[in-house]
PDB file with SEQRES, HELIX, SHEET and CRYST1 records, atoms N, CA, C and O in Angstrom:
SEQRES   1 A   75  UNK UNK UNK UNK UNK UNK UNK UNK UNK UNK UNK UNK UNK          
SEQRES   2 A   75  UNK UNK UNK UNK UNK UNK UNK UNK UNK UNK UNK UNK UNK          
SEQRES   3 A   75  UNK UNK UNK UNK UNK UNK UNK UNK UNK UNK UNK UNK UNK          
SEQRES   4 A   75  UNK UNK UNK UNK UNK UNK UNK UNK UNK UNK UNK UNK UNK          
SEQRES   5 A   75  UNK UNK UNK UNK UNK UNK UNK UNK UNK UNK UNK UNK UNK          
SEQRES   6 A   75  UNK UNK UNK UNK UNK UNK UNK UNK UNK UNK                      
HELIX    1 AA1 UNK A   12  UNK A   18  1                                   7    
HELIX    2 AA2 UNK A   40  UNK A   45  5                                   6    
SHEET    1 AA1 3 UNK A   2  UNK A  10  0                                        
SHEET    2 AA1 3 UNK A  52  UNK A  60 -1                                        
SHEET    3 AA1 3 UNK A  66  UNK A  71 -1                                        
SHEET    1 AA2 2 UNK A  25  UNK A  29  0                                        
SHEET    2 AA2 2 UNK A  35  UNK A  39 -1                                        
CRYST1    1.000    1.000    1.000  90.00  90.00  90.00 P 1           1          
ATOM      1  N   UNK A   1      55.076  62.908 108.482  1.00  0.00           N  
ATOM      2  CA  UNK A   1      55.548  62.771 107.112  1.00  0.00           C  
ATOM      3  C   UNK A   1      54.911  63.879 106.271  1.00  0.00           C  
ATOM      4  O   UNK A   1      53.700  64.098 106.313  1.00  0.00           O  
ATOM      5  N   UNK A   2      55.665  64.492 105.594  1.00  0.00           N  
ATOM      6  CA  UNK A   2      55.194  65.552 104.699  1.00  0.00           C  
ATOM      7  C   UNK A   2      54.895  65.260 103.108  1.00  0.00           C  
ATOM      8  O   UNK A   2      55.603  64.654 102.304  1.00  0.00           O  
ATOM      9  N   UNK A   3      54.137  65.632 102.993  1.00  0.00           N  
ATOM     10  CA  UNK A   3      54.247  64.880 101.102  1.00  0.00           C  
ATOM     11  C   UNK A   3      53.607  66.052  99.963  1.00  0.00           C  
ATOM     12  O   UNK A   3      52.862  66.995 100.228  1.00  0.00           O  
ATOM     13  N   UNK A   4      53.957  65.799  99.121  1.00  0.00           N  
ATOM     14  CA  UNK A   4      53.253  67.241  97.625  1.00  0.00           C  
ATOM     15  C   UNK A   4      52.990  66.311  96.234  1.00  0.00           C  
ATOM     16  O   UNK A   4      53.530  65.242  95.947  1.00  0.00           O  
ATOM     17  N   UNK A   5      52.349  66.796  95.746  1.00  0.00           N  
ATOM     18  CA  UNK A   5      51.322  66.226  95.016  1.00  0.00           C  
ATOM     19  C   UNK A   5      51.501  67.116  93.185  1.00  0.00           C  
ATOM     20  O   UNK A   5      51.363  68.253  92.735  1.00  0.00           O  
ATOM     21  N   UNK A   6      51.797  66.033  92.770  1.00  0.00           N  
ATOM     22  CA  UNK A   6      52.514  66.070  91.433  1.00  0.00           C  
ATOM     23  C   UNK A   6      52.290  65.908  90.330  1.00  0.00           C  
ATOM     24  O   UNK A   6      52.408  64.683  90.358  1.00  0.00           O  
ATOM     25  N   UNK A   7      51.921  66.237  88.768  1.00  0.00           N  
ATOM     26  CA  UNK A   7      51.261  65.770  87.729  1.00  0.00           C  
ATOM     27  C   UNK A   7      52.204  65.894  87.046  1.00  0.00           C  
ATOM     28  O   UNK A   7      52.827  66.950  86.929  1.00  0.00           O  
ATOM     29  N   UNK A   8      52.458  64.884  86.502  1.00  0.00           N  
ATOM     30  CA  UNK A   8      54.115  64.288  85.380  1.00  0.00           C  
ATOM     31  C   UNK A   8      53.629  63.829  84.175  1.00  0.00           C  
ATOM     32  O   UNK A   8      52.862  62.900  83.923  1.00  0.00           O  
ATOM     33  N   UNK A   9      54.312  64.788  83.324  1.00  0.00           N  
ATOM     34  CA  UNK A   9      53.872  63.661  81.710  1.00  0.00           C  
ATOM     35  C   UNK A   9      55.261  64.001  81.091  1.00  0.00           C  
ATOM     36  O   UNK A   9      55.825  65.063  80.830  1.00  0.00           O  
ATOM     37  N   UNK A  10      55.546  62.875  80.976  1.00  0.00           N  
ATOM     38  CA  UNK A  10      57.486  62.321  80.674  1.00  0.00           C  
ATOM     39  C   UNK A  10      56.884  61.556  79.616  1.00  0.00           C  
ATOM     40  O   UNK A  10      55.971  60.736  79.713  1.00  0.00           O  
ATOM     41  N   UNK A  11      57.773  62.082  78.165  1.00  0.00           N  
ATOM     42  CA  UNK A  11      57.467  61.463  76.961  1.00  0.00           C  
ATOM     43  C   UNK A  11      58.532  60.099  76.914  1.00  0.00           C  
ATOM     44  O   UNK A  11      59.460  60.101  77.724  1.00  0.00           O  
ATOM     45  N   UNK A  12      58.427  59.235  76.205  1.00  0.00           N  
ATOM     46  CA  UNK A  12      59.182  58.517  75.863  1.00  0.00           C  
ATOM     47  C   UNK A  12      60.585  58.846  75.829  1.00  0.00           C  
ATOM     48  O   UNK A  12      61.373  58.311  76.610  1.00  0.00           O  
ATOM     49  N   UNK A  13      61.129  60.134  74.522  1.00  0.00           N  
ATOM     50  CA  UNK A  13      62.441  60.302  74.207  1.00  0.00           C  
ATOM     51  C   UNK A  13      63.235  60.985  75.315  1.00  0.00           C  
ATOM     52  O   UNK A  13      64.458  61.017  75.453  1.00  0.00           O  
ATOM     53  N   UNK A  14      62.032  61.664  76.275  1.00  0.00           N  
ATOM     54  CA  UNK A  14      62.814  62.854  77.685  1.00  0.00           C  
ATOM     55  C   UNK A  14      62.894  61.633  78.706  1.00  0.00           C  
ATOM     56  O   UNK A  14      63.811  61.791  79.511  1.00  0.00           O  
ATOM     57  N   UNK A  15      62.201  60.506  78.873  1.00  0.00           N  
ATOM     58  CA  UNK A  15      62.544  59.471  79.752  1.00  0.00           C  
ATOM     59  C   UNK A  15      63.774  58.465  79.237  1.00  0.00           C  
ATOM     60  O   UNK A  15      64.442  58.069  80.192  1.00  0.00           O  
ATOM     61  N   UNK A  16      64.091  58.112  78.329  1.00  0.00           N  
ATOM     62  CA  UNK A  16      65.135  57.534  78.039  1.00  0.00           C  
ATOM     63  C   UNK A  16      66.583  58.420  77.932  1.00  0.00           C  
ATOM     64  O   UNK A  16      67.679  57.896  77.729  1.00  0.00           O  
ATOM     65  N   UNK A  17      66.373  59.727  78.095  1.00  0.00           N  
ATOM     66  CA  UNK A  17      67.136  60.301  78.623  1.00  0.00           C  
ATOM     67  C   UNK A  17      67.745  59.901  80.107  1.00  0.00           C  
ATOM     68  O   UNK A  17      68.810  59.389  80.450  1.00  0.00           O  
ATOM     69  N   UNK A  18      66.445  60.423  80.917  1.00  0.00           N  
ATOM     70  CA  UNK A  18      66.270  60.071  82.109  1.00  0.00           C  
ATOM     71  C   UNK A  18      66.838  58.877  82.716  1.00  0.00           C  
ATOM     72  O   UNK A  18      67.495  58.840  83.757  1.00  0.00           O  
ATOM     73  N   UNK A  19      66.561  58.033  82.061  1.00  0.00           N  
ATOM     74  CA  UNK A  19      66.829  56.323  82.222  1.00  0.00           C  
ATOM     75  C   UNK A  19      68.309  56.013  81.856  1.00  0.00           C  
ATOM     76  O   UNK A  19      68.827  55.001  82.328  1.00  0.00           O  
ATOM     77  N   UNK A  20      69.082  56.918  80.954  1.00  0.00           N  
ATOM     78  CA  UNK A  20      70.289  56.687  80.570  1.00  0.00           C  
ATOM     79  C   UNK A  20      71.475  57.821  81.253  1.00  0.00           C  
ATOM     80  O   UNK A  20      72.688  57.615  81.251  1.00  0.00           O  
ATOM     81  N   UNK A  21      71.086  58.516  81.578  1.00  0.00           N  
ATOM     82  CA  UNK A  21      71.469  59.025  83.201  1.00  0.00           C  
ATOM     83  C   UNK A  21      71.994  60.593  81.834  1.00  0.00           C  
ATOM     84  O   UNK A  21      72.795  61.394  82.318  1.00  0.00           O  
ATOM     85  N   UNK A  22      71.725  60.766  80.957  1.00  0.00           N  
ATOM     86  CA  UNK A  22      72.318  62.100  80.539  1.00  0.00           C  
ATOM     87  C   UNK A  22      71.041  63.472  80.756  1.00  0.00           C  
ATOM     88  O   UNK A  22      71.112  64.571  80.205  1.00  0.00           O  
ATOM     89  N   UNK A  23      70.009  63.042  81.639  1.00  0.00           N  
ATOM     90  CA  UNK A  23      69.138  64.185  82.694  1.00  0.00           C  
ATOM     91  C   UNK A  23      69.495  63.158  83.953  1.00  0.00           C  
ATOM     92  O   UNK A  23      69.948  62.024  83.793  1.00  0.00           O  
ATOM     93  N   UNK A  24      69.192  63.801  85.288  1.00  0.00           N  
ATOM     94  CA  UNK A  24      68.994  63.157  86.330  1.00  0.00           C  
ATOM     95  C   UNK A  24      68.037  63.164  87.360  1.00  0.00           C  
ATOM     96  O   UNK A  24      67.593  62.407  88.223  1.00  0.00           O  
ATOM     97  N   UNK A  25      67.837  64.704  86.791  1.00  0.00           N  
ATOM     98  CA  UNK A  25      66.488  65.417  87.773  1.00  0.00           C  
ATOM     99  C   UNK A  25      65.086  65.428  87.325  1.00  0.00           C  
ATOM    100  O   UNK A  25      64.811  65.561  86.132  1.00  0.00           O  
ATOM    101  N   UNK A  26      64.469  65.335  87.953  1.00  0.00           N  
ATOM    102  CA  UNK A  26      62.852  66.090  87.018  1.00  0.00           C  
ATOM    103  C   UNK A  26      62.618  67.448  88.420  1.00  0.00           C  
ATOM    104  O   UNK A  26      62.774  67.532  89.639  1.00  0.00           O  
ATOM    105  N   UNK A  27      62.219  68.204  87.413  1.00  0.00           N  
ATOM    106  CA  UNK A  27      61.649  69.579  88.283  1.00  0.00           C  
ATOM    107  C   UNK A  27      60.239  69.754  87.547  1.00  0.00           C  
ATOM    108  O   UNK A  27      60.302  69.426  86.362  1.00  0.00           O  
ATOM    109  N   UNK A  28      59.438  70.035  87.818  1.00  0.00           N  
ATOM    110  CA  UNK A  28      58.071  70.769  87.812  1.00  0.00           C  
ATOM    111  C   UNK A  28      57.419  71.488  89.247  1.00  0.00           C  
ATOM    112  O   UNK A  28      57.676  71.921  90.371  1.00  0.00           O  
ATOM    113  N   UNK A  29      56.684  71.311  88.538  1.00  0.00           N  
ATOM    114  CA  UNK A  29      55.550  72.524  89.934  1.00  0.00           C  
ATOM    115  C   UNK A  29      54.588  71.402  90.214  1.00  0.00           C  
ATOM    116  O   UNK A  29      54.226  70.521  89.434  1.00  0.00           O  
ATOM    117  N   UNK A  30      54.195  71.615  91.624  1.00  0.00           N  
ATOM    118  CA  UNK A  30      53.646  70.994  92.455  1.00  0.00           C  
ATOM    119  C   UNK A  30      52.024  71.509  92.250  1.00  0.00           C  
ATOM    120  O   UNK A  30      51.721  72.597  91.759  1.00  0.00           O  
ATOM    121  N   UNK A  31      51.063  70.494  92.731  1.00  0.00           N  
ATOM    122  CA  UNK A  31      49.658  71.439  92.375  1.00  0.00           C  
ATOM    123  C   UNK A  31      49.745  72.475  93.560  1.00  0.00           C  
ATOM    124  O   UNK A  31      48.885  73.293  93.232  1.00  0.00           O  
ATOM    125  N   UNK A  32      50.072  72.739  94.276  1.00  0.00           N  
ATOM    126  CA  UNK A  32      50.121  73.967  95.353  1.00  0.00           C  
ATOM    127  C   UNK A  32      51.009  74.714  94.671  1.00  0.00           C  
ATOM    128  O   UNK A  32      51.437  75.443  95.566  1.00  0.00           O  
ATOM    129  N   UNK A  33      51.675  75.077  93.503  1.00  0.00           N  
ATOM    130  CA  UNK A  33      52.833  76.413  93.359  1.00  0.00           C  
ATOM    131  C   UNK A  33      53.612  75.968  93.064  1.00  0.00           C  
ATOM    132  O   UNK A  33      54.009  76.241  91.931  1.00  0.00           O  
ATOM    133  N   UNK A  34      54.473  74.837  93.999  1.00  0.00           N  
ATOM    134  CA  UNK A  34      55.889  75.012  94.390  1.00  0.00           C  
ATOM    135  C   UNK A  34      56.681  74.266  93.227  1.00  0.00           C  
ATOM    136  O   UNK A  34      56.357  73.497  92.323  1.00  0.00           O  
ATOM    137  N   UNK A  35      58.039  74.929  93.727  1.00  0.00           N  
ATOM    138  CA  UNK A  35      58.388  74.373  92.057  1.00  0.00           C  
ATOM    139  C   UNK A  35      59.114  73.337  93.054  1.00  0.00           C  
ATOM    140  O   UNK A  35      59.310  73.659  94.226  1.00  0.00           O  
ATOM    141  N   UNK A  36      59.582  71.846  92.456  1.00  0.00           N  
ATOM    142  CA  UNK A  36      59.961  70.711  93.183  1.00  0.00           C  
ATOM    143  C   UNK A  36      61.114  70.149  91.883  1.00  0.00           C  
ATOM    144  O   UNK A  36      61.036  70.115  90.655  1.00  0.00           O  
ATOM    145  N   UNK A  37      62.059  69.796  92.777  1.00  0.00           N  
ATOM    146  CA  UNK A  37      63.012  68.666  91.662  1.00  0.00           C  
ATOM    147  C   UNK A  37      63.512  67.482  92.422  1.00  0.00           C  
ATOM    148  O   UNK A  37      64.263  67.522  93.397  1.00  0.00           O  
ATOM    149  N   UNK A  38      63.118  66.665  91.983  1.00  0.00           N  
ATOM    150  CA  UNK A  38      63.819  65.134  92.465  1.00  0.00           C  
ATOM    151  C   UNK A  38      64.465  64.081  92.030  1.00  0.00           C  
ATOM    152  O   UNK A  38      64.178  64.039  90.834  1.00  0.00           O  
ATOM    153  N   UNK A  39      65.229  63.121  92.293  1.00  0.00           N  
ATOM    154  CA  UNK A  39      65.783  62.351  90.818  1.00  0.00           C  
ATOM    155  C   UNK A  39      64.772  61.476  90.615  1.00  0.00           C  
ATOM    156  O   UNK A  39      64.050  60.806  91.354  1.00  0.00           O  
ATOM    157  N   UNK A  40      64.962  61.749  88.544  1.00  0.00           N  
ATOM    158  CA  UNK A  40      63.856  60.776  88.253  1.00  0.00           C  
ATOM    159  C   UNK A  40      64.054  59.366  88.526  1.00  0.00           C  
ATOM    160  O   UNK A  40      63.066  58.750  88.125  1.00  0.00           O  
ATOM    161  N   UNK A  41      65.041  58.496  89.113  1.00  0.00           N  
ATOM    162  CA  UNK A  41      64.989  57.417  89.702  1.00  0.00           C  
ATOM    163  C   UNK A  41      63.419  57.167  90.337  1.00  0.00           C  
ATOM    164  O   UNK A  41      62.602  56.391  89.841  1.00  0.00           O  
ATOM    165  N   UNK A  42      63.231  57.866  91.346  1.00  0.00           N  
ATOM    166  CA  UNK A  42      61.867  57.480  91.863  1.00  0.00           C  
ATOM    167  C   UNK A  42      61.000  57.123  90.920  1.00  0.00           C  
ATOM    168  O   UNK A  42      60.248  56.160  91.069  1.00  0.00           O  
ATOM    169  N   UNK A  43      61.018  57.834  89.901  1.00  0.00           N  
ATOM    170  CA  UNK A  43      59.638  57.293  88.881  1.00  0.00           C  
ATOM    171  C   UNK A  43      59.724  55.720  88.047  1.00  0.00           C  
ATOM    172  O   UNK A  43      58.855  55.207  87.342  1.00  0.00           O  
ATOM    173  N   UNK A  44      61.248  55.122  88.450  1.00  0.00           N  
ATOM    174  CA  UNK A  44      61.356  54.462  87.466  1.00  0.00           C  
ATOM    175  C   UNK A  44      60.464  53.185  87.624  1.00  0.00           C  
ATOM    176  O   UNK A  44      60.818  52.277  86.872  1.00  0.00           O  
ATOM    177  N   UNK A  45      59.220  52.855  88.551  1.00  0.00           N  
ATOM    178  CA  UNK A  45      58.459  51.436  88.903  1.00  0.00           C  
ATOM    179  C   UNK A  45      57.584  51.895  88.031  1.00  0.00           C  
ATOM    180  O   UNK A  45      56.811  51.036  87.606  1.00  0.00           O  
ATOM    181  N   UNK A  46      57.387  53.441  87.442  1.00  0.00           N  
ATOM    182  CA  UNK A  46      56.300  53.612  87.200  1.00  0.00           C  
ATOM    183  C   UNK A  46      55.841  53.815  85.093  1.00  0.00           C  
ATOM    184  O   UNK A  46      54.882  54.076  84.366  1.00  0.00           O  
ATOM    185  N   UNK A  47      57.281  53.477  85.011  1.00  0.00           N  
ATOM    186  CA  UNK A  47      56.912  53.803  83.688  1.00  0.00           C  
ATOM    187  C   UNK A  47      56.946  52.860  82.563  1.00  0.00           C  
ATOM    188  O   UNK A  47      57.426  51.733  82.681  1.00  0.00           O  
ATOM    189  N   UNK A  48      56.443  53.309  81.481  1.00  0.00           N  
ATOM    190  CA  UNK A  48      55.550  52.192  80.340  1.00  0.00           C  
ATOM    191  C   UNK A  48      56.327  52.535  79.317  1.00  0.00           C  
ATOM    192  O   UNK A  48      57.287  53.274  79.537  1.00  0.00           O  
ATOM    193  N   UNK A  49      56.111  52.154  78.256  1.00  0.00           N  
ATOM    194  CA  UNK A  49      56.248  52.571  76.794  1.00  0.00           C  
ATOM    195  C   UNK A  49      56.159  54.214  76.396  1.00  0.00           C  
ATOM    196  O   UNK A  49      56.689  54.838  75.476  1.00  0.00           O  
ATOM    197  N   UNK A  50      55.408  54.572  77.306  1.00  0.00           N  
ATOM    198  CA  UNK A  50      54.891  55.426  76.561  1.00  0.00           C  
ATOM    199  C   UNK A  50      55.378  57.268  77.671  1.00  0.00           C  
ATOM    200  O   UNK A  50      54.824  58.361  77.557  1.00  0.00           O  
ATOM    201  N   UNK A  51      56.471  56.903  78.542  1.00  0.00           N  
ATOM    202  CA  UNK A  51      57.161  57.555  79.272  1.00  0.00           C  
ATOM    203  C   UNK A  51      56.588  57.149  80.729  1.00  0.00           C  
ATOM    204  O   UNK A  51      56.389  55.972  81.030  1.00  0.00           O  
ATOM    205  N   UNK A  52      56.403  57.957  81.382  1.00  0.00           N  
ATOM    206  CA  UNK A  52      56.021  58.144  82.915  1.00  0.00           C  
ATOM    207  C   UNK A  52      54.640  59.524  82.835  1.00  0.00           C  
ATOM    208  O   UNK A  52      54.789  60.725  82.607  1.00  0.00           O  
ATOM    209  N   UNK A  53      53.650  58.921  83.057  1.00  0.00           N  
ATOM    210  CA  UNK A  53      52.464  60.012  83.353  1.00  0.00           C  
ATOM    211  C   UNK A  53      51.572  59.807  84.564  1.00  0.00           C  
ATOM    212  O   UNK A  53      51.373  58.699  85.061  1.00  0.00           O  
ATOM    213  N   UNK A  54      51.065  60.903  84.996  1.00  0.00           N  
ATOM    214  CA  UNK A  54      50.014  60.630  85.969  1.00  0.00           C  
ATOM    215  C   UNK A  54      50.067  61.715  87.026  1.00  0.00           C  
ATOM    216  O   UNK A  54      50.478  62.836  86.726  1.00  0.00           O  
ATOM    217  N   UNK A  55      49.639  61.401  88.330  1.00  0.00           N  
ATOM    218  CA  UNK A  55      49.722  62.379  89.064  1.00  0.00           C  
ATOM    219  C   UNK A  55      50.312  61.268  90.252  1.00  0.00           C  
ATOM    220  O   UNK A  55      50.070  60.062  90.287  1.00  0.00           O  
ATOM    221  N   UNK A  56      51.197  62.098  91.250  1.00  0.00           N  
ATOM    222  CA  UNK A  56      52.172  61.154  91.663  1.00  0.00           C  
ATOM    223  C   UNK A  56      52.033  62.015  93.106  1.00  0.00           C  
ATOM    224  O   UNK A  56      51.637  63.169  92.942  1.00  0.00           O  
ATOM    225  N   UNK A  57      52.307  61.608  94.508  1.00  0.00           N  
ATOM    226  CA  UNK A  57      52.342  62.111  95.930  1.00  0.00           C  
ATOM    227  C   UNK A  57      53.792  61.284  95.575  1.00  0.00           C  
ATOM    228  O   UNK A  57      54.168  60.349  94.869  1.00  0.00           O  
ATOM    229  N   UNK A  58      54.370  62.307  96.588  1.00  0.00           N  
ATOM    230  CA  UNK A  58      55.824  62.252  96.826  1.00  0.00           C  
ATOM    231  C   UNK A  58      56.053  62.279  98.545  1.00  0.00           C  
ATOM    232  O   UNK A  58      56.162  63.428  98.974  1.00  0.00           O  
ATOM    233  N   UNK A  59      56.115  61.517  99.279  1.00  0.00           N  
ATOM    234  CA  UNK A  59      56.369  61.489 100.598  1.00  0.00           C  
ATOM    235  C   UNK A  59      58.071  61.650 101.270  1.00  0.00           C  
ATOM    236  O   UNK A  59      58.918  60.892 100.798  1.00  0.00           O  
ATOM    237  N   UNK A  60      58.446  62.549 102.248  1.00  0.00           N  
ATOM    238  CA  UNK A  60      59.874  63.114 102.883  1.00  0.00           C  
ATOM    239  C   UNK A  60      59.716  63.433 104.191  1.00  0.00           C  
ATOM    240  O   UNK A  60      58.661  63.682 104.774  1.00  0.00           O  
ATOM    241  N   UNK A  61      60.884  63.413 104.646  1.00  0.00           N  
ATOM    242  CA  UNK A  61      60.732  63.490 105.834  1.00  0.00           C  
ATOM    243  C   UNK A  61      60.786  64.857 106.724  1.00  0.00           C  
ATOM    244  O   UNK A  61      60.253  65.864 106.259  1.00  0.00           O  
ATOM    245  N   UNK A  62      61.108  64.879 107.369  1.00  0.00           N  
ATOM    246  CA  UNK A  62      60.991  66.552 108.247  1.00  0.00           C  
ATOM    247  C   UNK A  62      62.167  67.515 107.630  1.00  0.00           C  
ATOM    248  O   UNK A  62      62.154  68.742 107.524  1.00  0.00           O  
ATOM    249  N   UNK A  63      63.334  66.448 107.205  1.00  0.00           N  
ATOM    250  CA  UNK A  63      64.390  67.434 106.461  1.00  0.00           C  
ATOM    251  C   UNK A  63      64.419  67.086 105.128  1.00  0.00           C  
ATOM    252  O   UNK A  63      65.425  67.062 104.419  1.00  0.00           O  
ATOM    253  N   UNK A  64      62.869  66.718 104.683  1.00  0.00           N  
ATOM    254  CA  UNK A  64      63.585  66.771 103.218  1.00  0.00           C  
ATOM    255  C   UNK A  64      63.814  65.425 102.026  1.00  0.00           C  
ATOM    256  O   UNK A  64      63.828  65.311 100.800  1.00  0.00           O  
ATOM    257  N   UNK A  65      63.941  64.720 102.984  1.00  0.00           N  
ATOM    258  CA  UNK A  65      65.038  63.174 102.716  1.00  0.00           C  
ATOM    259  C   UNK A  65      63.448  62.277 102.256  1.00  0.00           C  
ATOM    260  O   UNK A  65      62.458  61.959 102.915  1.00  0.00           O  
ATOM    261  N   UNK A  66      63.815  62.111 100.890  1.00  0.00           N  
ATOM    262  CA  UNK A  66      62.668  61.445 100.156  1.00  0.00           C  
ATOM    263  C   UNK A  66      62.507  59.976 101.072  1.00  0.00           C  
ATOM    264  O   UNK A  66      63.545  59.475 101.505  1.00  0.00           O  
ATOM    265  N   UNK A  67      61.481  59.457 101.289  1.00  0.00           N  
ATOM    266  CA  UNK A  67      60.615  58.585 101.968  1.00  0.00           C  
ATOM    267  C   UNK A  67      60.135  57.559 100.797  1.00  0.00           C  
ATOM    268  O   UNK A  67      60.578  56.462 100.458  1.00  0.00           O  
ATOM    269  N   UNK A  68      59.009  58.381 100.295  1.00  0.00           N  
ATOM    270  CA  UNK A  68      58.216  56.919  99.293  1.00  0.00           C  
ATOM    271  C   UNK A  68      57.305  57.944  98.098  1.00  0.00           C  
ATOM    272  O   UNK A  68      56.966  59.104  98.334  1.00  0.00           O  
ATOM    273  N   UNK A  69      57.061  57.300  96.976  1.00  0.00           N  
ATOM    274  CA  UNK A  69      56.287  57.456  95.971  1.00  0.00           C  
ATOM    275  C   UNK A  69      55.172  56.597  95.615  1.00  0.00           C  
ATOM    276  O   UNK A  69      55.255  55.369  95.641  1.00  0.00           O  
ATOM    277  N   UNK A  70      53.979  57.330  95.235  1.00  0.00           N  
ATOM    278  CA  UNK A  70      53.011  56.394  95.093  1.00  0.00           C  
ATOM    279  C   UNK A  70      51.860  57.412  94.177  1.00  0.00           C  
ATOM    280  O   UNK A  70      51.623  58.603  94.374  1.00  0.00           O  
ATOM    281  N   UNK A  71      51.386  56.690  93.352  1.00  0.00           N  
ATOM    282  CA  UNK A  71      50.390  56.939  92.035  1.00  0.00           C  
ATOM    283  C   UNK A  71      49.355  57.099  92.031  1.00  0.00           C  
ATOM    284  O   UNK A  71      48.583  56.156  91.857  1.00  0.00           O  
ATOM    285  N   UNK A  72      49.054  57.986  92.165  1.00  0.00           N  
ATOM    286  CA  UNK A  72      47.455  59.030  92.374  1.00  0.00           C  
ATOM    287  C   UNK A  72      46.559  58.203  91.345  1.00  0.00           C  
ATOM    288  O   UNK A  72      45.905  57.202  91.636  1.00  0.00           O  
ATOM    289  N   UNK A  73      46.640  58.755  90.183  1.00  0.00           N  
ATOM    290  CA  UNK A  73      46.025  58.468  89.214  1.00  0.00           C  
ATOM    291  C   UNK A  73      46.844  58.844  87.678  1.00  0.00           C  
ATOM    292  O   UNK A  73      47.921  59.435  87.615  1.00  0.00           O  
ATOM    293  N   UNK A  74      46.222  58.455  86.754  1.00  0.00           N  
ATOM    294  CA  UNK A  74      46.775  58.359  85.266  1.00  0.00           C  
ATOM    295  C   UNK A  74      46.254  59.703  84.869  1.00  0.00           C  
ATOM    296  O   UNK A  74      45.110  60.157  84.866  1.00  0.00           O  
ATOM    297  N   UNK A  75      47.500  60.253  84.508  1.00  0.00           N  
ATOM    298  CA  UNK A  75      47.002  61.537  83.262  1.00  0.00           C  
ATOM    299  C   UNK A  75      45.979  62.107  83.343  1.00  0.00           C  
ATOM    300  O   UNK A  75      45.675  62.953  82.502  1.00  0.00           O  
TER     301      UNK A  75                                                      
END                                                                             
């Protein structure tokens, strides 16, 4: 299993975007470089009032094909 390692700070008004399907993606950069985009669906167990933050591992498989998400730590 391959996985990359992620620091997300999704405000409130860019997540209810998100949540109302008029974005679909989130892209940022990975702490290694890479630039990464995935749908923000995955984040959606993870967010509060106050958007989606933290640092996030993203687990896929050999081609790619998202696996599982899970929450490093807060902001």
């Amino acid at each position: 299993m391959k996985s990359i390692i992620v620091d997300i700070a999704i405000g409130p008004q860019e997540w209810l975007k998100l949540y109302e399907g008029v974005a679909r993606d989130v892209s940022t950069v990975s702490r290694d470089g890479r630039t990464v985009r995935f749908p923000a669906r995955i984040l959606s167990r993870f967010a509060l009032r106050d958007g989606v933050n933290g640092s996030f591992q993203i687990n896929f498989d050999d081609t790619g094909k998202f696996h599982s998400v899970e929450r490093l730590g807060t902001g």
